[in-house]
N, C-alpha and C positions, 0 to 999 in steps of 0.2 A: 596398261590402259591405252587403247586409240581414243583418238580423237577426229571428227570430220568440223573443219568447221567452214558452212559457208560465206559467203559474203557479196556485195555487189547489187540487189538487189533495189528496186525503188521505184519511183511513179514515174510515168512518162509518156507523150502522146503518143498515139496511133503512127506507127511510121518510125520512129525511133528504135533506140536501139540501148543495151544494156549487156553487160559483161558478166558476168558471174564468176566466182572463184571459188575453190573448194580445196583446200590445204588439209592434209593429214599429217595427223603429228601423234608422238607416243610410242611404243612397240611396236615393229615389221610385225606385218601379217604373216602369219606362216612356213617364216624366216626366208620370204621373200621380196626382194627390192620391189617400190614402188614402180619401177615398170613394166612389175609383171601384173600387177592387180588390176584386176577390171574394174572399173569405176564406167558411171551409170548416174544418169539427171534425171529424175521424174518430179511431175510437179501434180500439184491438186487443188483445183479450184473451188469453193465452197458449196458445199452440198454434193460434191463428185466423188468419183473415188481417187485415188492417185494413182497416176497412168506412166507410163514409159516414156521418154522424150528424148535422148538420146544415151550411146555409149562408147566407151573407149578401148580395147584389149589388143596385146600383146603389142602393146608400145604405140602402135598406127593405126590398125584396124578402126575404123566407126562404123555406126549405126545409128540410123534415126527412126521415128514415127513419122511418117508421112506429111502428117499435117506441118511439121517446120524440116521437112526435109528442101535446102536450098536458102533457108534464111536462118538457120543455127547452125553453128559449127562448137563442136566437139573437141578440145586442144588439151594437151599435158603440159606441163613442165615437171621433167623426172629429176631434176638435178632443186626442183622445188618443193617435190612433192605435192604438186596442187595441180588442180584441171579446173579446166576453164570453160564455161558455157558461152559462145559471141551470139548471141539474138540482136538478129538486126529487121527489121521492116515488120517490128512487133504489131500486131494486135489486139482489140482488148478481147478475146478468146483467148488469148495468151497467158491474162490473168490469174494468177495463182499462188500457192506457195510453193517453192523451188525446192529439192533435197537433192543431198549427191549421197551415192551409198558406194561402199566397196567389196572385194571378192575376190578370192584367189583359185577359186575351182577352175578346173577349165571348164568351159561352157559354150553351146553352138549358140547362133547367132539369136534365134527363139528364145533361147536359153534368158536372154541378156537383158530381154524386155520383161521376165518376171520378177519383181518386188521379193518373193523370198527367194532369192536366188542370192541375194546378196545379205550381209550379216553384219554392216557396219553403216549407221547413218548418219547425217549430219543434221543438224536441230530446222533446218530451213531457213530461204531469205523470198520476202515476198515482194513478189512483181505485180507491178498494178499499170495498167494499158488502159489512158482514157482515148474517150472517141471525140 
């Protein structure tokens, strides 16, 4: 059994900032080390649908959404098995629930912003951004 479990999550003003953590634990994916899985942030604000926010693959590679490309940064620890979400100069548009999902297919970059693309999620942690 995997497991994803977030954490980090919490209220905070407009301009702030927040860390997110995202630890897997359980059985290798596809008897591949955690530095090979592509792990993946999306979040979903109420009444939205869940959207892509950023991603991580082949150890260094990232990729963002636009809208927090320059104020979230994307980070691993492989010797921890967890990735890391840093949001800083948050928004309340930011607002949401956070999930981290994982993947071992390779995948192009496109690839990495779709939701079924990955087969492993973690339960969420919610970020709330007042103004």
């Amino acid at each position: 059994q995997v497991q994803l479990v977030e954490s980090g999550g919490g209220s905070v003003q407009a301009g702030g900032s927040l860390r997110l953590s995202c630890a897997i634990s359980g059985r290798t994916l596809s008897g591949l080390t955690f530095s090979r899985y592509n792990m993946g942030w999306f979040r979903q604000a109420p009444g939205k649908e869940r959207e892509f926010v950023a991603a991580s693959w082949s150890g260094r590679s990232t990729y963002y959404t636009g809208s927090v490309k320059g104020r979230f940064t994307i980070s691993r620890d492989n010797a921890k098995n967890t990735v890391y979400l840093q949001m800083n100069s948050l928004k309340p548009e930011d607002t949401a629930v956070y999930y981290c999902a994982a993947d071992t297919d390779y995948r192009t970059t496109s690839d990495l912003r779709l939701m079924e693309n990955y087969d492993y999620w973690g339960q969420g942690t919610q970020v709330t951004v007042s103004s």
